[in-house]
OpenMM code with the backbone's topology and positions (N, CA, C; nanometers):
from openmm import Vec3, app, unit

residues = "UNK UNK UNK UNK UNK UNK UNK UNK UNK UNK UNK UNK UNK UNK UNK UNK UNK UNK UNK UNK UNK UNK UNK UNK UNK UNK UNK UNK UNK UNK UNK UNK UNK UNK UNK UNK UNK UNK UNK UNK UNK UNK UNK UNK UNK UNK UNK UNK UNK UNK UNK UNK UNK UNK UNK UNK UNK UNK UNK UNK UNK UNK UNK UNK UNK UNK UNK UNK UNK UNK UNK UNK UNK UNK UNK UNK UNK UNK UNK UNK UNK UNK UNK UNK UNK UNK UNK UNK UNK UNK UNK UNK UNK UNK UNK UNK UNK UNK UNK UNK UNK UNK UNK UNK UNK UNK UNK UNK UNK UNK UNK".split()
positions = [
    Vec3(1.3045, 0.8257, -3.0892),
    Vec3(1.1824, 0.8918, -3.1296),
    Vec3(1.0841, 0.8922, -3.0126),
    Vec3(1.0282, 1.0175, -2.9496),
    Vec3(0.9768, 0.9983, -2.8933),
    Vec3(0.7801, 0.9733, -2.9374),
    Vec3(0.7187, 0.9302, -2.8345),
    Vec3(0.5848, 0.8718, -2.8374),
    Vec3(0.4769, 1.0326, -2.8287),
    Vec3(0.4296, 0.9965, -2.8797),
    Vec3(0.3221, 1.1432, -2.8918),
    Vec3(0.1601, 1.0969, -2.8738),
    Vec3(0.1275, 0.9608, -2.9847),
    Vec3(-0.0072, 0.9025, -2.9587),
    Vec3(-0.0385, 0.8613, -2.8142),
    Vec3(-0.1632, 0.9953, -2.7804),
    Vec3(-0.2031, 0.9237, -2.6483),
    Vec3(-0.2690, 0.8057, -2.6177),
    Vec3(-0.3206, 0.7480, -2.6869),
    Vec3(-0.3989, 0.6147, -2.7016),
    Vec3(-0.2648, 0.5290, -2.6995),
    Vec3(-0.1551, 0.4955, -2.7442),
    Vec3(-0.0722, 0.4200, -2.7794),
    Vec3(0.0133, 0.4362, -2.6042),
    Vec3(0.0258, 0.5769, -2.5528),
    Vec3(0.0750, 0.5585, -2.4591),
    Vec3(0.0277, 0.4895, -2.3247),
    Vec3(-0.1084, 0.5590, -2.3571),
    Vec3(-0.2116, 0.4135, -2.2115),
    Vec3(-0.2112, 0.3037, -2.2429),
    Vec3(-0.1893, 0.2369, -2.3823),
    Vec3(-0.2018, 0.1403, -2.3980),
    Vec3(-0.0227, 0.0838, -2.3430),
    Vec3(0.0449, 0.0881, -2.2910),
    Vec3(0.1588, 0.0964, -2.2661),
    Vec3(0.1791, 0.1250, -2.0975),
    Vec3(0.1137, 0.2361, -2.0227),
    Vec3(0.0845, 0.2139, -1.9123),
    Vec3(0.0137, 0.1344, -1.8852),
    Vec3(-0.1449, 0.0932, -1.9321),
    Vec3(-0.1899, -0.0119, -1.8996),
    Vec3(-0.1482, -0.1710, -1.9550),
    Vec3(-0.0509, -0.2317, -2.0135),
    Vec3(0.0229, -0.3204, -1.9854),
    Vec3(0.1478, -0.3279, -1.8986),
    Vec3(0.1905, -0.2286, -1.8649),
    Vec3(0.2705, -0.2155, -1.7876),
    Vec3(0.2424, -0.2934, -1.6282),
    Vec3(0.0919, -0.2109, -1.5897),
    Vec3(0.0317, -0.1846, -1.4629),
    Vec3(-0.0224, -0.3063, -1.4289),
    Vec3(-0.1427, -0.3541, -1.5773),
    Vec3(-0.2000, -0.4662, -1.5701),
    Vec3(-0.2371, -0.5817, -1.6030),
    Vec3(-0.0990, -0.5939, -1.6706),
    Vec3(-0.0388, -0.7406, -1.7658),
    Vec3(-0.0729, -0.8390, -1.6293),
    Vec3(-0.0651, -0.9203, -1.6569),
    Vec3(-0.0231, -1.0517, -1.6107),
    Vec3(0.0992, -1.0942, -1.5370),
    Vec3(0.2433, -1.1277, -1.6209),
    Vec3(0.3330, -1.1061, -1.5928),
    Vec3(0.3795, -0.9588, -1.4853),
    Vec3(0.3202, -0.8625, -1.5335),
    Vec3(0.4174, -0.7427, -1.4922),
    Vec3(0.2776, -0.6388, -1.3612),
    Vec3(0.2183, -0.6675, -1.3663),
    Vec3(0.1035, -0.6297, -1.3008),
    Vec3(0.1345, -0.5800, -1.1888),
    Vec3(0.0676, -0.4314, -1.1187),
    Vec3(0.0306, -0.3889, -1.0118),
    Vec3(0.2202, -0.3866, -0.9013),
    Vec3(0.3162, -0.3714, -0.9499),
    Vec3(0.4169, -0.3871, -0.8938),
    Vec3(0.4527, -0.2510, -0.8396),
    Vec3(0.5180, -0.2448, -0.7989),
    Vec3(0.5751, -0.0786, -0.7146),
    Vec3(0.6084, -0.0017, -0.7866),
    Vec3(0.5656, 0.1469, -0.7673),
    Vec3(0.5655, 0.2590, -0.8688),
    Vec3(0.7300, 0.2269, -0.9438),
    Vec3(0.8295, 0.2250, -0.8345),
    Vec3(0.9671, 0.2225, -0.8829),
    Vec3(1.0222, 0.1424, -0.9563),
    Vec3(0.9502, 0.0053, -1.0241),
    Vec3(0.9672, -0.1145, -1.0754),
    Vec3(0.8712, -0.0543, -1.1638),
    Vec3(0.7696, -0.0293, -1.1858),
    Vec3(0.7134, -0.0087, -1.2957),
    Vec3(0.7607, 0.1473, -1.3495),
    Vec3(0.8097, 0.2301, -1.3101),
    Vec3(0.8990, 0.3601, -1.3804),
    Vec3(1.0630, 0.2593, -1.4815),
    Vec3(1.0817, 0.1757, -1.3873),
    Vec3(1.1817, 0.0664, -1.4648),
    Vec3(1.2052, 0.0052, -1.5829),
    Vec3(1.0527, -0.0391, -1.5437),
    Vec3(0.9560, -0.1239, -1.7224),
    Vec3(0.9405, -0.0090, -1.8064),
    Vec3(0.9179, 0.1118, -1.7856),
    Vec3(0.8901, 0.2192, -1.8916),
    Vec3(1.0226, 0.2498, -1.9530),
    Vec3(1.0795, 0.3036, -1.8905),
    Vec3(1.2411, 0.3570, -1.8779),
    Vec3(1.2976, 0.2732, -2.0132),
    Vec3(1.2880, 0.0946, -1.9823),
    Vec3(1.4176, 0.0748, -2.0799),
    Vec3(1.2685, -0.0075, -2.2355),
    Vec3(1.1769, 0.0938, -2.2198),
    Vec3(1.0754, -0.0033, -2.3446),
    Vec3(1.0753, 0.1458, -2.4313),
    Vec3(1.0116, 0.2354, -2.3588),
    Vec3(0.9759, 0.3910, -2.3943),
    Vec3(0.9929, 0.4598, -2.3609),
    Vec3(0.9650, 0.5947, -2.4457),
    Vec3(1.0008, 0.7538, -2.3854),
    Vec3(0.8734, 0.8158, -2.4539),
    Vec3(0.8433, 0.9406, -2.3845),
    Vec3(0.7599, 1.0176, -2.4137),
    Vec3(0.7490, 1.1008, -2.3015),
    Vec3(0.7168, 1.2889, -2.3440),
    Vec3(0.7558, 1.3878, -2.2454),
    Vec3(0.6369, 1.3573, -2.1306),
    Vec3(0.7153, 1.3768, -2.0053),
    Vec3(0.6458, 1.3755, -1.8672),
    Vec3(0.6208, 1.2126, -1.8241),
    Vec3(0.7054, 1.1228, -1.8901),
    Vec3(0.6478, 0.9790, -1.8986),
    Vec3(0.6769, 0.9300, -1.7473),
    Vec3(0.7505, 0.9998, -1.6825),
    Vec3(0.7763, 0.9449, -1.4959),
    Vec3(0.6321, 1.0001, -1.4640),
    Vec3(0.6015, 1.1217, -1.4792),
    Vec3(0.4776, 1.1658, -1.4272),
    Vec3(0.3764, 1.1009, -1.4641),
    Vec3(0.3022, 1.0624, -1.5767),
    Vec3(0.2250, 1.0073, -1.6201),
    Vec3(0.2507, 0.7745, -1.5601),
    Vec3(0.3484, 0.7522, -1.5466),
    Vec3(0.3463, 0.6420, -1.4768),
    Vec3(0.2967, 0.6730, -1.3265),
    Vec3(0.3672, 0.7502, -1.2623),
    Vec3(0.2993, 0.7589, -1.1163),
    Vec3(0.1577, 0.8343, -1.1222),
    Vec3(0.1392, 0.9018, -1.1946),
    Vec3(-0.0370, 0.9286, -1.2237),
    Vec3(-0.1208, 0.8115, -1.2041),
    Vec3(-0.0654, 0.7472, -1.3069),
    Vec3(-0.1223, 0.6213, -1.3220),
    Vec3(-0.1427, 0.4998, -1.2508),
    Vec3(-0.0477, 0.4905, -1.1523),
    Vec3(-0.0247, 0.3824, -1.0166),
    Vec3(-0.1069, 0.4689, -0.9375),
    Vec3(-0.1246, 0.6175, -0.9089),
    Vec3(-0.1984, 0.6415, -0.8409),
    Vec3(-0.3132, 0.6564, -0.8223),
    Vec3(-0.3898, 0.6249, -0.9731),
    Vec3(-0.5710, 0.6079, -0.9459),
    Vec3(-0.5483, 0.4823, -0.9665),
    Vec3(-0.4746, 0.3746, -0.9673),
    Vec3(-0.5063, 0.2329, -0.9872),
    Vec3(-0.5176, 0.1791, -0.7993),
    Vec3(-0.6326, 0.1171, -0.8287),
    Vec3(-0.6816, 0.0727, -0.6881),
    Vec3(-0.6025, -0.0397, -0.6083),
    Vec3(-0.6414, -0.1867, -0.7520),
    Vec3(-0.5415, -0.2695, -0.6550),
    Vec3(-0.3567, -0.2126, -0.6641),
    Vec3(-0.3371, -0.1249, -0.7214),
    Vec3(-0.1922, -0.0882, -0.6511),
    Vec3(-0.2209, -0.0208, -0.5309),
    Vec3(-0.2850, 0.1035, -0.4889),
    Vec3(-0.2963, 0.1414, -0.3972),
    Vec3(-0.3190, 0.0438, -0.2780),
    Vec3(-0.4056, -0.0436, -0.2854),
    Vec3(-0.3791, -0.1614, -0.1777),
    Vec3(-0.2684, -0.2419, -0.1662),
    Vec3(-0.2564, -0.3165, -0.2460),
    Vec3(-0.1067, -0.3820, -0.2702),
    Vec3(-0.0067, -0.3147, -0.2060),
    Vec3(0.0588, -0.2194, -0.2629),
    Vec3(0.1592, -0.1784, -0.2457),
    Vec3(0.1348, -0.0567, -0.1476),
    Vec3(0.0818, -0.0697, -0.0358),
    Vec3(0.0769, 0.0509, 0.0600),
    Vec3(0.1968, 0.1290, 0.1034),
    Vec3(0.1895, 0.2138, 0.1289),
    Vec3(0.3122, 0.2558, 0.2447),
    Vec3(0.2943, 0.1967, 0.3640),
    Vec3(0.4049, 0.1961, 0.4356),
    Vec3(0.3308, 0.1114, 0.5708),
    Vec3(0.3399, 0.2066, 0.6361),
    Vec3(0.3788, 0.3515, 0.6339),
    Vec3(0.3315, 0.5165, 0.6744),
    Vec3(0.4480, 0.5282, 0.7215),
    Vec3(0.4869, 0.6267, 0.8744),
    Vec3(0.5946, 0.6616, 0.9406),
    Vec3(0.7277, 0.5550, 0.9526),
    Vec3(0.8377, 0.6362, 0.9200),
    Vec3(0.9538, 0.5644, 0.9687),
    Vec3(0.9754, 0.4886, 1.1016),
    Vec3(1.0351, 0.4529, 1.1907),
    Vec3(1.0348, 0.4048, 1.3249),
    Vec3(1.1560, 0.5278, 1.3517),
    Vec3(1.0866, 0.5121, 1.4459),
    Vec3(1.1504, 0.6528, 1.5365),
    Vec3(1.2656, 0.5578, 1.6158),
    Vec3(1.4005, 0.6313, 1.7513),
    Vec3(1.4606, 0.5616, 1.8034),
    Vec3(1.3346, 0.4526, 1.9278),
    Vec3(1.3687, 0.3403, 1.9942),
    Vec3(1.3209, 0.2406, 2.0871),
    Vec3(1.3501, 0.3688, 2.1978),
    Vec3(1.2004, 0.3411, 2.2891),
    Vec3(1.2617, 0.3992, 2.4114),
    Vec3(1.1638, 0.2760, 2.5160),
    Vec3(1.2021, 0.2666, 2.6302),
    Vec3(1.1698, 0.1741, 2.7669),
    Vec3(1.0419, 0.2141, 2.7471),
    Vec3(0.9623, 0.1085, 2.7878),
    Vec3(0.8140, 0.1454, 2.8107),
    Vec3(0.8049, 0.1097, 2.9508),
    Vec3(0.7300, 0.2719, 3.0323),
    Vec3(0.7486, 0.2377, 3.1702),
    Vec3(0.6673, 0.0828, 3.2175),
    Vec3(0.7357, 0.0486, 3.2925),
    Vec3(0.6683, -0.0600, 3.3333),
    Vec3(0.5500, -0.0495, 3.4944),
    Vec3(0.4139, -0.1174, 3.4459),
    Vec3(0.2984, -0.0876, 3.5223),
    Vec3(0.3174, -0.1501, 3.6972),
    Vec3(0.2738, -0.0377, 3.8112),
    Vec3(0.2951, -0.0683, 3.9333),
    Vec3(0.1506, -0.1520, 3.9688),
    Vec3(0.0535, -0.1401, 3.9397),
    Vec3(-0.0762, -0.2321, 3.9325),
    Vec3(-0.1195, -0.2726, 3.8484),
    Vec3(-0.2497, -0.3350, 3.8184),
    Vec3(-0.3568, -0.3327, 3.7028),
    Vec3(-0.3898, -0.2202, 3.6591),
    Vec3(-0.4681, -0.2435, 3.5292),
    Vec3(-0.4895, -0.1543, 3.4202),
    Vec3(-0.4344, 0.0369, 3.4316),
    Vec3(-0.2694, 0.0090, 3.5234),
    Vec3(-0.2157, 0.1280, 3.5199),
    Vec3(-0.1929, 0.1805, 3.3696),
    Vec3(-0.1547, 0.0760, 3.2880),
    Vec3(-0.1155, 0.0575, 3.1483),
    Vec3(-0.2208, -0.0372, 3.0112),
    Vec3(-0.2211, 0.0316, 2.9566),
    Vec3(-0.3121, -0.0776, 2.8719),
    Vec3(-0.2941, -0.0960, 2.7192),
    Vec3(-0.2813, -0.1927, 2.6718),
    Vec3(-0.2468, -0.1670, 2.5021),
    Vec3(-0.3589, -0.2097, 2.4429),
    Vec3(-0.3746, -0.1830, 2.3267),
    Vec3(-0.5069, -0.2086, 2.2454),
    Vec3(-0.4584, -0.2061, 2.0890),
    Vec3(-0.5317, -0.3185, 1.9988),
    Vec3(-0.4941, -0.3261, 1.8720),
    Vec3(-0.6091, -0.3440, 1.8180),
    Vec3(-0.6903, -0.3238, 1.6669),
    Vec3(-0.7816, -0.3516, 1.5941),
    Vec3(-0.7328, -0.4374, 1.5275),
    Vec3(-0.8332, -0.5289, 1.4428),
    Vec3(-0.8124, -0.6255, 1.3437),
    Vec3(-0.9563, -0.5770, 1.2425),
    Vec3(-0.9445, -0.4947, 1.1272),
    Vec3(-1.0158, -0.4896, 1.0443),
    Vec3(-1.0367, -0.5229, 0.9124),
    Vec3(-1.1562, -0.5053, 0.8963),
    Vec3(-1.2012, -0.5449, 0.7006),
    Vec3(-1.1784, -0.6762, 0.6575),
    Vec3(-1.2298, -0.7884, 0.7862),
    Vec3(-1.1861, -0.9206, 0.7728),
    Vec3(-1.3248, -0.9834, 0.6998),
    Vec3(-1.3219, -1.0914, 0.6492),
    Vec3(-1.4449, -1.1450, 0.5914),
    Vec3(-1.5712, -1.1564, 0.7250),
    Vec3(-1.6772, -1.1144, 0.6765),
    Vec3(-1.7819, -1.1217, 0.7777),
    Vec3(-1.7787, -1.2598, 0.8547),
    Vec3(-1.8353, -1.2584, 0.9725),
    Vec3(-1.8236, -1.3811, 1.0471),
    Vec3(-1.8948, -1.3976, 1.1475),
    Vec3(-1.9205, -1.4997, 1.2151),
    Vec3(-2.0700, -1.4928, 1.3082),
    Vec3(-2.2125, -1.4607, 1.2727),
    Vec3(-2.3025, -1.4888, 1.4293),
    Vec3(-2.4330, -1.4764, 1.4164),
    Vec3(-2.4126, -1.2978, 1.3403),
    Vec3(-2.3817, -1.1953, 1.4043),
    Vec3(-2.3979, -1.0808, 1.3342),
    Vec3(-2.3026, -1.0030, 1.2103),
    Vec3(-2.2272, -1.1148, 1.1516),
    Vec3(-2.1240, -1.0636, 1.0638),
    Vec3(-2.0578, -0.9627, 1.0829),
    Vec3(-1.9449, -1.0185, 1.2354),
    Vec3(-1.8356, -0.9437, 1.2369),
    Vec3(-1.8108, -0.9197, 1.1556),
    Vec3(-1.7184, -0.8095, 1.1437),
    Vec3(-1.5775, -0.8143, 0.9974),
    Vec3(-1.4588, -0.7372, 1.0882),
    Vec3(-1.4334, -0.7181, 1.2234),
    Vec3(-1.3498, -0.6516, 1.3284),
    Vec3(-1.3325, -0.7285, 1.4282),
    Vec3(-1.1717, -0.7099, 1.4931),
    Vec3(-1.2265, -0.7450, 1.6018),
    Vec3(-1.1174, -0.6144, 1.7010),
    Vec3(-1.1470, -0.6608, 1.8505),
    Vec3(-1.0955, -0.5534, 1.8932),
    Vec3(-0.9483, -0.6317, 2.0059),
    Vec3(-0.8536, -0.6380, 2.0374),
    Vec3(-0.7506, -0.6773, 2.1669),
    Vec3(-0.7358, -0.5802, 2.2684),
    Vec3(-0.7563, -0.5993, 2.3810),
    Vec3(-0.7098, -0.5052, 2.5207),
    Vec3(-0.6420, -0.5858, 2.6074),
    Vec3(-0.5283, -0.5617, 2.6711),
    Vec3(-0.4198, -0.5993, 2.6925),
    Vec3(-0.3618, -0.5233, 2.8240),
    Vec3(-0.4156, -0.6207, 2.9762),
    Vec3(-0.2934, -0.5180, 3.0968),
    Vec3(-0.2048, -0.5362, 3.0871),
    Vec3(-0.1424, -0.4669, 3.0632),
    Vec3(0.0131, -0.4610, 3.0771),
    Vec3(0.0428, -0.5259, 3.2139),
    Vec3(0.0286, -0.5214, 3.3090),
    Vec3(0.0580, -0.5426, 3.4730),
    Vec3(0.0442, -0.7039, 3.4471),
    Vec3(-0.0752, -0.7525, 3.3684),
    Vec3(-0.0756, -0.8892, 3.3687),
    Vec3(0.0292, -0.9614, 3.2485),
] * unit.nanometer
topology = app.Topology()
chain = topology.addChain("A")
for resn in residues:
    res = topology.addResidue(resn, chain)
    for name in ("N", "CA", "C"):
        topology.addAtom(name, app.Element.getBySymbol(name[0]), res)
């Protein structure tokens, strides 16, 4: 039988999403939990709807974005700052006299 009450069905995504036990887990684990509890039409769509305005999933469970491409040699530097790498560190708890919350790395390669 399938589910028709929309109230009954959020109430069902939202234990799904934000139980305790079962909380905020990856769209594909929580399409899982639906799959073998309930049915109702468009119910894959309406789960990933649903992971997708939920915030702490969107943090949690990020993509970590692009695939890795093949390794290639990184030329190696004939002086100083021929080469230079640089990394951010953000959205850290404020800190210091002016409440960092960043910081920044620069890096010669040559050294």
């Amino acid at each position: 039988m399938a589910l028709t009450d929309r109230s009954l069905i959020n109430n069902i995504l939202q234990e799904c999403n934000d139980s305790v036990t079962f909380g905020h887990l990856s769209e594909d684990r929580k399409l899982e939990r639906v799959k073998t509890s309930s049915w109702w039409p468009n119910w894959s769509k309406d789960v990933s709807e649903y992971c997708q305005t939920c915030d702490v999933c969107q943090n949690a469970n990020r993509d970590t974005g692009k695939k890795s491409g093949m390794m290639i040699q990184i030329q190696e530097p004939k002086s100083s700052w021929e080469i230079a790498q640089m990394d951010w560190g953000t959205a850290l708890p404020p800190g210091g006299d002016r409440s960092y919350n960043a910081f920044q790395v620069l890096v010669d390669r040559y050294s």
